[in-house]
C-alpha positions, 0 to 999 in steps of 0.5 A, spaced: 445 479 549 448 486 548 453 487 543 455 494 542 458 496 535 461 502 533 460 505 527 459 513 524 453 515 526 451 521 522 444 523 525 442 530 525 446 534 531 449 526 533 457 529 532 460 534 532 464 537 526 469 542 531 474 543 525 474 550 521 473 548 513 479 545 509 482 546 503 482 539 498 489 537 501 490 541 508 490 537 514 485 537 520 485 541 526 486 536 531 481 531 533 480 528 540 486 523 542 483 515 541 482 513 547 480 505 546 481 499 542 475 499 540 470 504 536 468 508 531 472 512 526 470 516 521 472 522 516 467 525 513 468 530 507 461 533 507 461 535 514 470 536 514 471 530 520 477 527 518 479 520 521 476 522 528 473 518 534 466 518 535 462 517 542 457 513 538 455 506 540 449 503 537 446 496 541 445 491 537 437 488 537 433 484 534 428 489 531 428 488 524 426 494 518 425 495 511 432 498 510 438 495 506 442 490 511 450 488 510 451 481 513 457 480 516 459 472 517 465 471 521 464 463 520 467 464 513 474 466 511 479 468 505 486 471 505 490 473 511 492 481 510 499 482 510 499 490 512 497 497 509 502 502 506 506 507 502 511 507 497 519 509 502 521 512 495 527 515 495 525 522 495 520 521 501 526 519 504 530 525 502 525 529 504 524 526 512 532 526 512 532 533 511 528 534 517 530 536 524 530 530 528 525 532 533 521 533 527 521 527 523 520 522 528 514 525 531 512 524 524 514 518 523 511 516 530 504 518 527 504 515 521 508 508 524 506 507 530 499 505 532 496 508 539 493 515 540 491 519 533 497 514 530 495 511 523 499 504 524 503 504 516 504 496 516 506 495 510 512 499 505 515 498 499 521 501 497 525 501 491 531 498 489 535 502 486 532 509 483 524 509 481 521 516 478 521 520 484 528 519 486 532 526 485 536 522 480 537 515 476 542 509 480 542 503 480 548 499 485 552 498 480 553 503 475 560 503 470 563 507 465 560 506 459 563 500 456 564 496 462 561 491 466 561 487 472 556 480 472 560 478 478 558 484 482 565 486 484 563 494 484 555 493 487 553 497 493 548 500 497 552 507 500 548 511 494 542 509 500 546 511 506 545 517 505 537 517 506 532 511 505 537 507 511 537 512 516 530 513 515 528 505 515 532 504 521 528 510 525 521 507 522 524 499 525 525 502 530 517 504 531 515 498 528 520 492 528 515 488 524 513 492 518 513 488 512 518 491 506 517 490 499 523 491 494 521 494 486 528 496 482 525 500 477 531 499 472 537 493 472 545 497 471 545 500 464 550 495 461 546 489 462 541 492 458 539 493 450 540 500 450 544 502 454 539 507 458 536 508 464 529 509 459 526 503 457 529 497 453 530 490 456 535 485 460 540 482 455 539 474 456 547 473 457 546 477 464 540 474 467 545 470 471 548 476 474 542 481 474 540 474 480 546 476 483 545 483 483 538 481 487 541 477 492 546 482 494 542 487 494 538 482 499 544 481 503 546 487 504 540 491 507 540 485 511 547 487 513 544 494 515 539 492 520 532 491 514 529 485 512 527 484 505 520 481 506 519 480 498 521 484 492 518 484 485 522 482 479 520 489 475 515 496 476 510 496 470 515 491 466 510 494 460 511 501 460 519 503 458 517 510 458 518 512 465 525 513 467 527 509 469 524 502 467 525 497 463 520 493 459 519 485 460 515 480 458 511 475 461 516 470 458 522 473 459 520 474 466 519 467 466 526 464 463 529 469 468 526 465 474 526 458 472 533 459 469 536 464 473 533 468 480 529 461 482 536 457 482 540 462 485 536 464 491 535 457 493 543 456 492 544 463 497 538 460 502 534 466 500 527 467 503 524 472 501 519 472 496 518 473 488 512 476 486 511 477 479 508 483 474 507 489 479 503 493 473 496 494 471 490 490 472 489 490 465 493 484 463 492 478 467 494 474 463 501 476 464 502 473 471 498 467 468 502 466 464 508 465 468 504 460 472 503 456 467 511 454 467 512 450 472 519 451 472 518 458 473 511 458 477 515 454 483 519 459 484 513 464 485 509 466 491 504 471 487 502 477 483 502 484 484 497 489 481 497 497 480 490 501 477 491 505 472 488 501 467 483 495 468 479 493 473 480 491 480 476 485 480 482 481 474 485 479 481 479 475 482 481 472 476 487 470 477 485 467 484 480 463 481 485 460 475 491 459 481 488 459 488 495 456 491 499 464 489 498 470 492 496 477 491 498 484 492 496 491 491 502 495 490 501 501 488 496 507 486 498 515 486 493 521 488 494 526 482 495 532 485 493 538 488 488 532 491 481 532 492 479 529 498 472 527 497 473 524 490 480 520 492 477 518 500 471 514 495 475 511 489 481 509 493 476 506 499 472 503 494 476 500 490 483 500 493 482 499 501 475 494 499 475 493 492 483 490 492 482 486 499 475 483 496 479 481 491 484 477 494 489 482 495 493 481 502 496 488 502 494 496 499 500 501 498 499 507 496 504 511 492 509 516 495 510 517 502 511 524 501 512 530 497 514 537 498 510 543 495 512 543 489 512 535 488 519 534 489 523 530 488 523 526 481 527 525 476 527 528 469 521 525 466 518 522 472 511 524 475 511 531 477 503 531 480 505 525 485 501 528 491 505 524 498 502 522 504 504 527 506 507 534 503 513 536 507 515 543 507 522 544 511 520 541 518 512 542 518 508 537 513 501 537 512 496 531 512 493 530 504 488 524 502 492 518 502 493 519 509 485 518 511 485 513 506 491 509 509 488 511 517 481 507 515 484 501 514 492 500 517 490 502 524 485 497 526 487 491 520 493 489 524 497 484 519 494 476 521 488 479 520 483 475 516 477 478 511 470 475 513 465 475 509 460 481 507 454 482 503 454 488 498 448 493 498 447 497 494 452 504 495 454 502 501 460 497 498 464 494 505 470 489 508 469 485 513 476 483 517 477 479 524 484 482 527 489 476 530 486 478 538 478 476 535 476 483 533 471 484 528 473 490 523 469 494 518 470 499 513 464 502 509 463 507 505 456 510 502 457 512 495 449 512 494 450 519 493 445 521 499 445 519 507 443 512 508 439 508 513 442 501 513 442 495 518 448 491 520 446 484 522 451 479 525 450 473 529 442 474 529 442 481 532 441 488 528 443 494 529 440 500 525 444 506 523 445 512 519 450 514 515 451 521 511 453 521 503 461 520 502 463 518 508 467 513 511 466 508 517 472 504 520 467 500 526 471 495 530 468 491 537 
C-alpha cells in the first residue's frame, strides 16, 4: 500500500528558499498560494522559508534504517482541541478599527479564515473590561469614588462599542464558530480593598454583585451578536502588580464560586464556562486546591495556564490528580523586537507541542497586534509585548507569533483529537486527527543539526530529512 506523507523535506537543493533575507520580525515575501488539503508546511529560519508549501511528497515503505523513528498511533487518543489563537486585547482592537476597512478585513481574512495562505485563528481571548494593553484602565461599572452599584444599575458594554464589538463582529463574520474566552483583569474599584485599579482584592460583601457583573457582562455581549464560550474568573490572580489586577487566592477564588458565581450562573441559565487560575504553571496546586472543594469544584470546567514561571508539564500534574477537569493554555507574549528563530523553537516546543501533550485543549498567544512603538498599553502595563502582528496605519507586518499560530491553527481544526506520539531525541512532535480523518503532525528538530529520521505509521516507514531549527506542519 501507498500512503503519501507530506512533510518538510530539507534535502540539499530539495526546496527552494525564493525569499530575499529577513530581519527577526519583517514578514516574508509571499510564497505560492496553498493549493490543497493536504501537504507540507514548513517555516525554516535557517534557509528564510516562512510558513510555505512545499511540492515534496514522501512514499511510505517498509525499508527500515538505524535513523531515529517517531511512531504515531492513531488508535490511542487524548483531549479534544478546542482552537488555536491570540488575545483580541483592547489595543489590538484599536489598532485593527483604525485601519481602513479594505485594509482590516483583508488582514482579518488572512489571520481568520482558513483557505489560501490563510492561518485559521480558532480560538480568541478577550478582556473583560481593560487588561495591560488597553489605552487606558475600565471596567463596565465605574463610579465617583464613594459610591457603588452591587445591583448593576450603571453596568455597560458602550466602552467596547467603540472597537473590540465592531471588530469581533467582522471576525464572526469570518468565522462564525470561534470560540471566545472572556479574562477581566480587575473587578470596579469600589468592590475592591484598595480602591485601585492596581492590586488589592474582591471585598467579600460584593462577591454577589461582582457574579452579577459576569452575567451582565455575558448577556450583553450576547445581545450584540458574541457569544462567551468561557471566562476565567481572574488573569494572574497572584500578580497585583500589573495594571490592572487583582490579587486572588486559590480559597477566595473558591468561596467566590460556590458562594456566589456557581449559583448565580445556574439560576440566570448561564452556560458558559468557569475556568480557573489562569497564571503560571509554577503553582498547581492553586487549581488543585479549588477542586479539592466540592462545592466550588462542581461549578468548574478546568484550569488555565500561562509560562513565565514553571514548567509545562504541571498541566500534567494536575490532569493526573483531576482527570474529569479540563485544561487551557491561555496566554504566552513574544518579547519585543522578536527573534524569529528563538520564539518558532520555544513556543513550538513548549507551547504548540509541549501544552497539547500536556493536555491542554487550546495555545493562545498574547497580543494580537501592536503597533511599531508597542502601543497601545497602559501606564505601567508591558511596553515590549510584540503582536501577531504590528500594524503600522493601513499596512502590517507578520512577526513570530504568526508562524508560530500558522503551524497549528490551520490544520488542527477544533474536534481534532491528539493521538499518540513518541519523542525522539530532538526531534519533539504532536500528533492530531482532525474531525474529517486527517492525521496532522507538527515536528521541530531542535537537535541543533540537520536530522535523518523515519516516520512510522500502520507498519509502513517513511524516511526523511529535516534541517536544524525547522518546523514541519504534515498533514495526509
Amino acid at each position: 500500500m501507498k500512503v503519501f506523507l507530506f512533510l518538510f523535506l530539507l534535502l540539499e537543493g530539495g526546496v527552494s528558499t525564493q525569499c530575499s533575507v529577513i530581519s527577526e520580525n519583517e514578514s516574508e515575501i509571499d510564497g505560492p498560494q496553498l493549493i490543497t488539503e493536504k501537504g507540507i508546511w514548513i517555516t525554516s529560519p535557517e534557509k528564510n522559508i516562512l510558513f510555505r508549501q512545499t511540492a515534496a511528497s514522501v512514499d511510505f515503505g517498509t525499508a527500515s534504517n538505524s535513523d531515529p523513528v517517531i511512531t504515531i498511533d492513531e488508535a490511542k487518543s487524548y483531549q479534544e482541541i478546542d482552537g488555536f489563537g491570540n488575545c483580541l486585547t483592547g489595543g489590538s482592537a484599536t489598532l485593527l478599527h483604525r485601519m481602513n476597512e479594505s485594509a482590516r478585513l483583508a488582514l482579518l481574512k488572512e489571520l481568520f479564515a482558513t483557505d489560501g495562505n490563510n492561518i485559521g485563528i480558532s480560538y480568541l481571548r478577550i478582556s473583560i473590561g481593560a487588561s495591560d494593553l488597553s489605552d487606558h484602565v475600565f471596567s463596565y461599572d465605574d463610579l465617583p469614588a464613594g459610591e457603588s452599584d452591587p445591583d448593576m444599575l450603571h453596568f455597560s458594554i458602550d466602552a467596547e462599542k467603540k472597537d473590540l464589538i465592531p471588530v469581533l463582529k467582522e471576525i464572526l463574520a469570518i468565522n462564525p464558530s470561534i470560540k471566545i474566552l472572556g479574562s477581566p483583569w480587575s473587578a470596579p474599584v469600589w468592590m475592591k480593598t484598595n480602591g485601585s485599579f492596581k492590586g488589592g482584592s474582591l471585598k467579600p460583601e460584593y462577591y454577589n454583585a461582582y457574579a452579577r457583573y459576569f452575567v451582565k457582562y455575558i448577556q450583553a455581549m450576547k445581545a450584540e451578536g458574541i457569544v462567551i464560550d468561557a471566562i476565567t474568573i481572574q488573569n494572574e490572580p497572584l500578580h497585583p502588580g500589573n495594571n490592572p489586577s487583582m490579587y486572588m487566592t486559590s480559597e477566595d477564588q473558591a468561596a467566590f464560586i460556590k458562594g456566589s458565581l456557581g449559583p448565580v450562573f445556574s439560576g440566570e441559565g448561564i452556560t458558559a464556562k468557569i475556568i480557573v487560575y489562569d497564571h503560571n504553571c509554577d503553582k498547581p496546586d492553586y487549581p488543585m486546591a479549588i477542586y479539592k472543594d466540592p462545592d466550588a469544584s462542581k461549578y468548574v470546567d478546568g484550569a488555565a495556564f500561562h509560562m513565565y514561571a514553571g514548567t509545562i508539564n504541571a498541566m500534567t500534574t494536575v490532569h493526573d490528580a483531576f482527570p474529569e477537569k479540563n485544561l487551557y493554555f491561555t496566554e504566552q507574549w513574544v518579547g519585543a523586537p522578536g527573534n524569529l528563530a528563538g520564539d518558532l523553537a520555544w513556543h513550538t516546543k513548549t507551547l504548540v507541542i509541549g501544552a497539547t501533550r500536556n493536555w491542554s485543549r487550546n495555545v493562545l498567544e498574547w497580543n494580537l497586534a501592536s503597533d511599531p512603538s508597542y502601543d497601545p498599553h497602559t501606564s505601567g502595563g508591558c511596553d515590549k509585548c510584540l503582536g501577531t502582528v504590528t500594524i503600522n496605519g493601513n499596512g502590517f507586518t507578520k512577526n513570530p507569533a504568526w508562524y508560530i499560530l500558522a503551524h497549528c491553527a490551520k490544520f488542527v481544526r477544533p474536534g481534532s483529537v491528539r493521538i499518540a506520539s513518541n519523542m525522539p531525541e530532538g526531534l519533539p512532535n504532536v500528533a492530531f486527527k482532525t474531525p474529517d480523518g486527517k492525521i496532522v503532525v507538527i515536528v521541530l528538530n531542535d537537535s541543533g543539526t540537520p536530522k535523518k529520521i523515519n516516520l512510522l505509521i500502520n507498519g509502513n516507514t517513511a524516511a526523511l530529512s529535516l534541517d536544524k531549527g525547522a518546523v514541519a506542519t504534515c498533514v495526509w
